[in-house]
C-alpha positions as CSV (number, residue, x, y, z in Angstrom):
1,X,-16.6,11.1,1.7
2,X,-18.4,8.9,4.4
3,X,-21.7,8.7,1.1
4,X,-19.2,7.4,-0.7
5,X,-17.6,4.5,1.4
6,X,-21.3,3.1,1.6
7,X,-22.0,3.0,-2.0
8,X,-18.9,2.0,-2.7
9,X,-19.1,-1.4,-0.3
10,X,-22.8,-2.1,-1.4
11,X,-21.8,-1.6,-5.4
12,X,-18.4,-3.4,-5.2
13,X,-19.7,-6.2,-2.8
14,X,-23.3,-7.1,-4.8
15,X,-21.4,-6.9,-7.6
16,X,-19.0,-9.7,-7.1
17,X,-22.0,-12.1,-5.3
18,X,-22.0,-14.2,-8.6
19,X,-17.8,-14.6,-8.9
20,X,-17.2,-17.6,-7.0
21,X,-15.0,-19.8,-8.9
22,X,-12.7,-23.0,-7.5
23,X,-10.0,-22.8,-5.0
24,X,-10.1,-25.1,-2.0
25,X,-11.8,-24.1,1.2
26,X,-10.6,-25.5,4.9
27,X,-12.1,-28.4,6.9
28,X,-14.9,-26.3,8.1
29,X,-16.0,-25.0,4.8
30,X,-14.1,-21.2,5.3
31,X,-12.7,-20.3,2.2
32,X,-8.5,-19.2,1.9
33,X,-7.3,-16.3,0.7
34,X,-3.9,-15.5,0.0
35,X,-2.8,-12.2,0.2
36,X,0.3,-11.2,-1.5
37,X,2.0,-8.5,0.9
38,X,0.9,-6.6,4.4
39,X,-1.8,-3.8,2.7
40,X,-3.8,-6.8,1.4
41,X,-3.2,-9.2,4.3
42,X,-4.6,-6.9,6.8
43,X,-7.6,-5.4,4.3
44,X,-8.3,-9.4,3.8
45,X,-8.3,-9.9,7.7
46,X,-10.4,-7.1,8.7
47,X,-13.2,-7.8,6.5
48,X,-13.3,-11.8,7.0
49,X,-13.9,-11.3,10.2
50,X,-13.3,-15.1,11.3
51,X,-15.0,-16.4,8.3
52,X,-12.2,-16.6,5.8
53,X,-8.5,-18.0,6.7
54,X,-6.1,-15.5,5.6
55,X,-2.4,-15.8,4.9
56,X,0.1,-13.4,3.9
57,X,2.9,-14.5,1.3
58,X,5.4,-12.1,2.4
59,X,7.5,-12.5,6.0
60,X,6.9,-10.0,8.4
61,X,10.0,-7.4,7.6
62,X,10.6,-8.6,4.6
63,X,11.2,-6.6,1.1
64,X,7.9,-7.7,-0.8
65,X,9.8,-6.7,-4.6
66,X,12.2,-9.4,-3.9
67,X,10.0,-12.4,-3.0
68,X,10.8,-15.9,-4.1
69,X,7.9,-18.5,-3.3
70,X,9.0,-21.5,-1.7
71,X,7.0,-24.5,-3.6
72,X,4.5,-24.9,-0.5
73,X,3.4,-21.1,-1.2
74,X,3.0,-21.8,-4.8
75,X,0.4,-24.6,-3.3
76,X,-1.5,-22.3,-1.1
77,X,-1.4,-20.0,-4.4
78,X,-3.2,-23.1,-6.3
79,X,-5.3,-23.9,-4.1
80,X,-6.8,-20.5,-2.6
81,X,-10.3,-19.5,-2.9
82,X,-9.0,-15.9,-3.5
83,X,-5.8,-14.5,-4.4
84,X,-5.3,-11.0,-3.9
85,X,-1.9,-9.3,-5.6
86,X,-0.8,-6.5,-7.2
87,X,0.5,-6.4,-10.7
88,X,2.6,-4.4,-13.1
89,X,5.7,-6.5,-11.7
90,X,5.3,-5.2,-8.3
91,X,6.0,-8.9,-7.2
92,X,6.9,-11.0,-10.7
93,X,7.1,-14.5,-8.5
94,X,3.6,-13.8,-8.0
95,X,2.0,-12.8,-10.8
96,X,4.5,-15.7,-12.7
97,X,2.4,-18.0,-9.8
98,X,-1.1,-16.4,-10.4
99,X,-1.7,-18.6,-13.9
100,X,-2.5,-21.5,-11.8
101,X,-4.3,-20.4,-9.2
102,X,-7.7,-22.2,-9.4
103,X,-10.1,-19.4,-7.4
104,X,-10.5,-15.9,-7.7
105,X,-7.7,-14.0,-9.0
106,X,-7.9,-10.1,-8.3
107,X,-5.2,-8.0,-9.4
108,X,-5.8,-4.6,-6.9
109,X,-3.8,-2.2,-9.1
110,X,-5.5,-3.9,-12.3
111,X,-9.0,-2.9,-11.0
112,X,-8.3,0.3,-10.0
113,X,-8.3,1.6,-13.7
114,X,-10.4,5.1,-13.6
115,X,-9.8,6.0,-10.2
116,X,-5.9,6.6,-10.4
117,X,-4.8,9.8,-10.7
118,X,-4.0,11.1,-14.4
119,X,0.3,10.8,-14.3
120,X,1.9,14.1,-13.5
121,X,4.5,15.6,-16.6
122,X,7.5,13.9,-16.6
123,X,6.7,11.7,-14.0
124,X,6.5,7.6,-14.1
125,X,2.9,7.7,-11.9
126,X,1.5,5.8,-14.6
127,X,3.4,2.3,-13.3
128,X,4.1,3.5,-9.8
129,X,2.1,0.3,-7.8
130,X,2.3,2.6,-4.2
131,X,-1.1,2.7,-4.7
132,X,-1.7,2.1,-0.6
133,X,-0.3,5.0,0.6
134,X,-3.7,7.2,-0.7
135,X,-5.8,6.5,2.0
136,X,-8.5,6.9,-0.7
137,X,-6.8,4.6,-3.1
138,X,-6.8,2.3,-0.3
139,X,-10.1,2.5,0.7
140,X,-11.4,1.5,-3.4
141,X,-8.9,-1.4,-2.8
142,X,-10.8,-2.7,0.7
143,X,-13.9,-2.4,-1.7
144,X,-12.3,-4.9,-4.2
145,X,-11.4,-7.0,-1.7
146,X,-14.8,-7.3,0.0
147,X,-16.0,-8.0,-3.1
148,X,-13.5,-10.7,-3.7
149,X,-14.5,-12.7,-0.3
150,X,-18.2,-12.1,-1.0
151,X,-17.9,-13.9,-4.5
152,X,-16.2,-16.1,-3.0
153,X,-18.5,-16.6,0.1
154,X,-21.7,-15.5,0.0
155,X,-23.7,-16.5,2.2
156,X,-21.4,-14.2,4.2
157,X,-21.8,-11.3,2.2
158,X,-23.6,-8.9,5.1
159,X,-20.5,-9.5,7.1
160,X,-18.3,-8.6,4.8
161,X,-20.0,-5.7,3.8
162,X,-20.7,-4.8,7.7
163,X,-16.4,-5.5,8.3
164,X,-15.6,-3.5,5.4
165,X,-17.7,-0.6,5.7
166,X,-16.1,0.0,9.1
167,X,-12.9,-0.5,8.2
168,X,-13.8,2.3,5.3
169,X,-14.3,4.8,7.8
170,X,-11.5,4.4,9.7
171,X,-9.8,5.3,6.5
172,X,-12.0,7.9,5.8
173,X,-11.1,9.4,9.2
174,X,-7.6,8.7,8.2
175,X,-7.8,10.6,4.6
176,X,-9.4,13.9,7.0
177,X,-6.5,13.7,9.3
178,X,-3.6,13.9,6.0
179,X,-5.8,17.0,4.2
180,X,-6.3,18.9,7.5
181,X,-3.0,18.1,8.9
182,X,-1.0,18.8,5.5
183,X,-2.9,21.9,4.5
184,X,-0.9,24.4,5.7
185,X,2.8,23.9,5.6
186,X,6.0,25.8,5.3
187,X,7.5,23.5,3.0
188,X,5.5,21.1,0.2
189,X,8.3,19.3,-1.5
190,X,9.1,15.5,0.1
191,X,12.8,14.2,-0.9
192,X,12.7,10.7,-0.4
193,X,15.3,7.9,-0.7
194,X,12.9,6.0,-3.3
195,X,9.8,6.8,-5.2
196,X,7.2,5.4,-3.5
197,X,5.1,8.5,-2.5
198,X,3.6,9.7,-5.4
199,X,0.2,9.0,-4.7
200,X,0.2,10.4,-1.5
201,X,1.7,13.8,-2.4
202,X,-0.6,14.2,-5.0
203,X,-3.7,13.6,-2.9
204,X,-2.6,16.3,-0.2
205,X,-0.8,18.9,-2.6
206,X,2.4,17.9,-2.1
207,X,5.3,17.1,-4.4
208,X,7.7,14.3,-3.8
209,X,11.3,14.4,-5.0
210,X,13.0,11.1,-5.1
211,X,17.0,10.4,-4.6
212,X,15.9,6.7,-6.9
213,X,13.4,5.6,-8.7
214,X,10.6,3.0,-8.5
215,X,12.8,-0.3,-7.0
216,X,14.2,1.0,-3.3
217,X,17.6,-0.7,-4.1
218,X,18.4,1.0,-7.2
219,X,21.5,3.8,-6.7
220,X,21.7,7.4,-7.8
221,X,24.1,8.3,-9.5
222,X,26.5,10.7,-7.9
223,X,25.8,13.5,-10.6
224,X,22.0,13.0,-9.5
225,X,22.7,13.5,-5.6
226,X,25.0,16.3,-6.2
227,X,22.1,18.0,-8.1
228,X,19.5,17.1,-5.1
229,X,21.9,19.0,-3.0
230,X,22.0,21.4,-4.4
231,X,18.2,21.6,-4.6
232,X,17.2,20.9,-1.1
233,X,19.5,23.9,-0.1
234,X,18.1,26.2,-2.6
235,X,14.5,25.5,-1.7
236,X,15.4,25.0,2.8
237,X,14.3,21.5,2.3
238,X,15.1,20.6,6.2
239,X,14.8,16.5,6.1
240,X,15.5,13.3,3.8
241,X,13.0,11.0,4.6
242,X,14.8,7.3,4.5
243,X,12.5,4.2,4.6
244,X,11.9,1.1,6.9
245,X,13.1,-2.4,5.4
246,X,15.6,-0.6,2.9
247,X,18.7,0.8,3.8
248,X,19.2,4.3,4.7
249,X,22.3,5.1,3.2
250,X,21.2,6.8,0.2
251,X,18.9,9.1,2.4
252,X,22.0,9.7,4.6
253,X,24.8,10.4,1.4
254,X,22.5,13.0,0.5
255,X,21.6,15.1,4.0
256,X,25.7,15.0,4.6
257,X,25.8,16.7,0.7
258,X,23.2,18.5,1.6
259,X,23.8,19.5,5.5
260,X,20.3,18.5,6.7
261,X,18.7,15.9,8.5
262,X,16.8,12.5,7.8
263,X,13.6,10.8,9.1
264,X,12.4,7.5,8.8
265,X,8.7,7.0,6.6
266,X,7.2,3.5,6.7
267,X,5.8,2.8,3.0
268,X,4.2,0.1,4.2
269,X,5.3,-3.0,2.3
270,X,5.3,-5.1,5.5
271,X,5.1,-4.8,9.1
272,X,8.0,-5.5,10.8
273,X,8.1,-8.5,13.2
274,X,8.5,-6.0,16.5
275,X,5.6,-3.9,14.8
276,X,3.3,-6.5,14.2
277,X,3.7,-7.8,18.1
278,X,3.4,-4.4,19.1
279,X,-0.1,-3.8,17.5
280,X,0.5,-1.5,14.6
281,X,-1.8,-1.4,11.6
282,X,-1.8,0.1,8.3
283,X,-3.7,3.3,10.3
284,X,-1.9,3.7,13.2
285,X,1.8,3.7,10.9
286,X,0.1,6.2,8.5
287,X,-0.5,8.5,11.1
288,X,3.1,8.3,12.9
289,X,3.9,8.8,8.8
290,X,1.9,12.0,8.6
291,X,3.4,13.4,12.2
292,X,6.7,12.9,10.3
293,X,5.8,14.1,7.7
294,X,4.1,17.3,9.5
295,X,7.1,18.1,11.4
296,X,9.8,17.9,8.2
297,X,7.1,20.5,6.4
298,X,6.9,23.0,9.2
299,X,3.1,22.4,8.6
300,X,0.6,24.5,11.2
């Protein structure tokens, strides 16, 4: 894949040299971008590399679905050289906000198009927005992104590309480390508290079986848990994966039904404030995510 991270920054980022629209810069001429939840933040700072001022609309360990904007963030909105978001009401506050932004606008799960995966029968992968959790998914997103501060920026552009071709291989690296470490497993089904892992278990061959849907606070019913039970025991599922910033009773009704265990999986939707502090980055939680998710699979 590494051929394909260096086309994909030198396409992605000449092609958006000629975007720049309004949006108002700092005091020393760097441009703002607004990113509007962790995955974008932390693409956004890695590939400004000190020549962009990047802020992130959604607090550190906070549920990104549910964010209000106060009327200062719908400012910095306004006013941003680049806003970078996801759509498909992944944040509705947001995309409500986006009409009057004055720079670039780039809706990530908009410009992926072509390169998500065709939707699975009877599945809603179609308007799932986890698109993050691919590492390859995420890595066509850094490209948009790149290309979003170039247009913005250009007489920046090497930098950009420089910053986001690294960053592209340690995501590379990353994508290796899920297809060799998930390749041979005892177990390929994943039964999750809410469906946010489609993407991933479709990249590594996996199958994800979720207690609730799309929004992490909807509730099973309890004709749907009782048939999950009765599920994970018939096919020795071993673990309910619960998730960070959600609560983990519905993970924890289920493995009592069931008589198994549960383990946490960080979706990524924001850092929490002990995590940030401590270092973490989108790689280093997908790896603890794919150690988890090695040991509930009995994978080799």
């Amino acid at each position: 894949m590494r051929h394909v991270v260096v086309a994909l920054v030198a396409v992605v980022v000449a092609g958006a040299c000629g975007t720049s629209g309004g949006g108002t810069g700092t005091a020393d001429g760097r441009p703002r971008v607004v990113a509007s939840f962790y995955p974008l933040f932390e693409a956004a700072t890695r590939i400004a590399g000190g020549h962009a001022v990047v802020s992130n609309l959604t607090p550190a360990g906070s549920e990104p679905h549910d964010l209000e904007l106060t009327t200062r963030q719908v400012d910095h909105i306004e006013d941003a050289s680049v806003l970078l978001f996801l759509g498909r009401g992944f944040q509705p506050a947001i995309e409500k906000a986006a009409a009057r932004a004055k720079g670039a606008k780039v809706d990530v799960l908009g410009e992926l198009g072509s390169l998500l995966p065709a939707p699975a029968a009877g599945t809603q992968l179609t308007i799932d927005p986890h698109v993050w959790l691919d590492p390859r998914l995420f890595t066509a997103i850094v490209g948009r992104v790149a290309g979003a501060l170039a247009g913005a920026d250009p007489a920046n552009r090497a930098s950009y590309e420089a910053n986001a071709g690294a960053y592209m291989r340690e995501l590379d690296d990353l994508d290796s480390a899920f297809a060799q470490g998930l390749r041979s497993c005892d177990r390929r089904v994943m039964v999750t508290s809410h469906a946010a892992f489609a993407y991933l278990a479709a990249r590594y061959g996996l199958t994800q079986e979720a207690v609730a849907g799309l929004a992490p606070e909807s509730e099973p019913s309890p004709q749907r848990l009782a048939s999950l039970a009765a599920k994970v025991r018939a096919e020795g599922t071993t673990t309910i994966f619960s998730e960070t910033l959600v609560s983990p009773k519905v993970a924890r009704a289920l493995a009592r039904e069931a008589g198994v265990t549960t383990a946490v999986l960080d979706p990524l939707e924001g850092l929490s404030g002990a995590d940030a502090k401590a270092g973490k980055t989108y790689v280093s939680v997908m790896r603890q995510n794919l150690a988890t998710i090695r040991t509930a699979l009995g994978c080799r």
